[in-house]
N, C-alpha and C positions, 0 to 999 in steps of 0.2 A: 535880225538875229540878236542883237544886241540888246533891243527893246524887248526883244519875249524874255531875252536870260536874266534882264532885271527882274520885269515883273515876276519871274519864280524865286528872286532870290529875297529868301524872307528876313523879316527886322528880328534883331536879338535885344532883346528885353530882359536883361535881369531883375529879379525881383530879392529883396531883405527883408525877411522877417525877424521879428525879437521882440522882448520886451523894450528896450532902447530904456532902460531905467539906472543912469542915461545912456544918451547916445554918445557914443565918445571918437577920438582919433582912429583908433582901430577899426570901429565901423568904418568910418570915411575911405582910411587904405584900403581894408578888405574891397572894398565897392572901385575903388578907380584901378586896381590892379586887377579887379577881372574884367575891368571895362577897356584898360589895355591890351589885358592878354588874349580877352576874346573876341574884342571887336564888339561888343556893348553898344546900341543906340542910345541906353540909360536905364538904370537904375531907381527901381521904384521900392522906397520903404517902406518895412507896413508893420508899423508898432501894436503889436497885440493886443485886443480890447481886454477881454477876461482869457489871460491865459491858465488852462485846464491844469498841467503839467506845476504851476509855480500856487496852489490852492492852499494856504495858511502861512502865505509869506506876506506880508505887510509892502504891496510894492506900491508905488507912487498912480495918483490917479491918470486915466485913459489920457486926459484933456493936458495935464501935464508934460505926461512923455513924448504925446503928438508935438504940444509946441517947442520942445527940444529938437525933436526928428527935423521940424519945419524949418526953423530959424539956424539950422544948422546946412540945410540942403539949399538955402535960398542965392548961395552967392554962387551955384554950381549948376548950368543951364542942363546939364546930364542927369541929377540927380532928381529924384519929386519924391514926394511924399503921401500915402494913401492912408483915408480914414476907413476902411473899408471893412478894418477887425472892429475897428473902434465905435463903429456904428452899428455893427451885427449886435444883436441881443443876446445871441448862445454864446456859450464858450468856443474859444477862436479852435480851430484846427487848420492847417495849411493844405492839405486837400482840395477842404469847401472854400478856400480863397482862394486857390489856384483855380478851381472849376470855373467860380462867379467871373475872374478876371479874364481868362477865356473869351469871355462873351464881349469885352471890351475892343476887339479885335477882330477883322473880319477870318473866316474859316481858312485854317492853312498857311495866313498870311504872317505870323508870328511866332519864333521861337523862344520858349521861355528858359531863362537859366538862374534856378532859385540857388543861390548863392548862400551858406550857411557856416557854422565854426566846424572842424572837424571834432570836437566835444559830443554837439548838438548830433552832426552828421552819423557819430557812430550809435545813437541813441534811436534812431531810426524805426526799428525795428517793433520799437514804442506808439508810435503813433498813429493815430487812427489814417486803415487802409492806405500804408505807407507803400504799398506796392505802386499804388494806383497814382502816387505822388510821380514815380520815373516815367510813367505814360505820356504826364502831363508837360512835365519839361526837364533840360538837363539840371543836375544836383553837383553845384560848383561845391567841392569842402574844402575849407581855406585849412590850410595849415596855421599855428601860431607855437611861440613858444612856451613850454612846459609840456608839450602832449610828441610821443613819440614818435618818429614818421611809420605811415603807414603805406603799405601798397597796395595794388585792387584785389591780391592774393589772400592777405588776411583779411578782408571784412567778412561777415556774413553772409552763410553761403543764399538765403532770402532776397539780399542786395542785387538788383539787378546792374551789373558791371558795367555795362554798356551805357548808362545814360550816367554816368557819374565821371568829374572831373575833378581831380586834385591839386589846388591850385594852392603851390608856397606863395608867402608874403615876405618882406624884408622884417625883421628882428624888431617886433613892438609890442612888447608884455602889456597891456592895458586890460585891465576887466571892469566892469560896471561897478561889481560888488567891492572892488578897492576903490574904488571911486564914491562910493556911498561909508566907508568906514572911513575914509580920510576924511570927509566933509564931518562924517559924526564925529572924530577925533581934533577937529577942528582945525587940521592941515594943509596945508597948500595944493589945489588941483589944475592951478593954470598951469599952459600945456600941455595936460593930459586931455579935457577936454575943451572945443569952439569958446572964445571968448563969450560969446553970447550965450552959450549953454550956462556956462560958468555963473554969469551976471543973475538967468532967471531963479538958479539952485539956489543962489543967495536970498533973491527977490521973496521968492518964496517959502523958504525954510524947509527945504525938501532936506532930507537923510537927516535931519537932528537927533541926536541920538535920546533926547526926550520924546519924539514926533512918530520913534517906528519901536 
């Protein structure tokens, strides 16, 4: 009895998607607070190849942001990191990466829980056959500060309520794009993000403000 209730009890996989331009502190909390709270086997990142959404913004190349995502996930046996946008040719949609990753898994055997900002979350309604996104797996929306709490009453009446989870985070203002005007301002980012993140942004001259 014990042996059949396992094998029906499926693994939970959450997945991260973003530009990760960079990747910072806030990613990392967002990902191990819902790997607490929901019992997480792990966390797969998946740095945008050509994201559709972000099309005349100057952002940092694919091979860049992957090796931030990477060098960032590596000290963390829960956390991996997917080329999976980054290798597609077309412009990324989360859908068609949910569909592909599916196949990575035997039928049934796997619960996905795409984990995203409640910003991004409430944007939804934007993206290609976003319906067919809550089929695929639950829709973790992290709460952060500056954005007002929400509950499953006011979203969108389109939003399928039932595959969506509102997940608060403890108090960590971080966004990418202060993290990209501090470095062009030529201000201090350690602690905001991985040492090592830190080390490559220099390495490479990423966010200069002659560079974007």
């Amino acid at each position: 009895m014990h042996v059949r209730a396992h094998a029906l009890r499926k693994r939970k996989i959450g997945i991260m998607g973003g530009t990760f331009d960079p990747i910072h502190y806030g990613h990392l909390l967002a990902a191990e607070e819902a790997c607490f709270a929901l019992g997480l086997e792990e966390v797969i990142f998946v740095p945008t190849g050509s994201p559709y959404h972000k099309k005349g913004r100057n952002i940092s190349s694919a091979e860049d942001r992957y090796t931030m995502a990477l060098l960032t996930t590596l000290d963390n046996p829960t956390f991996k990191t997917s080329r999976i946008e980054i290798d597609r040719k077309e412009a990324s949609h989360t859908v068609d990466t949910l569909r592909e990753m599916r196949h990575w898994f035997a039928p049934y055997s796997t619960a996905f829980f795409f984990i995203t900002g409640l910003d991004a979350f409430l944007d939804m309604p934007k993206w290609k056959e976003f319906n067919v996104i809550f089929e695929l797996c639950k829709v973790v929306a992290v709460s952060r500060p500056g954005y007002k709490r929400v509950s499953l009453d006011d979203l969108p009446v389109q939003i399928n309520k039932e595959a969506i989870i509102l997940l608060e985070i403890p108090l960590l203002s971080i966004s990418s794009t202060e993290i990209r005007e501090r470095v062009a301002d030529g201000k201090n980012i350690r602690y905001i993000v991985p040492q090592l993140v830190e080390q490559y942004i220099y390495k490479k001259g990423l966010y200069k403000r002659n560079g974007r």
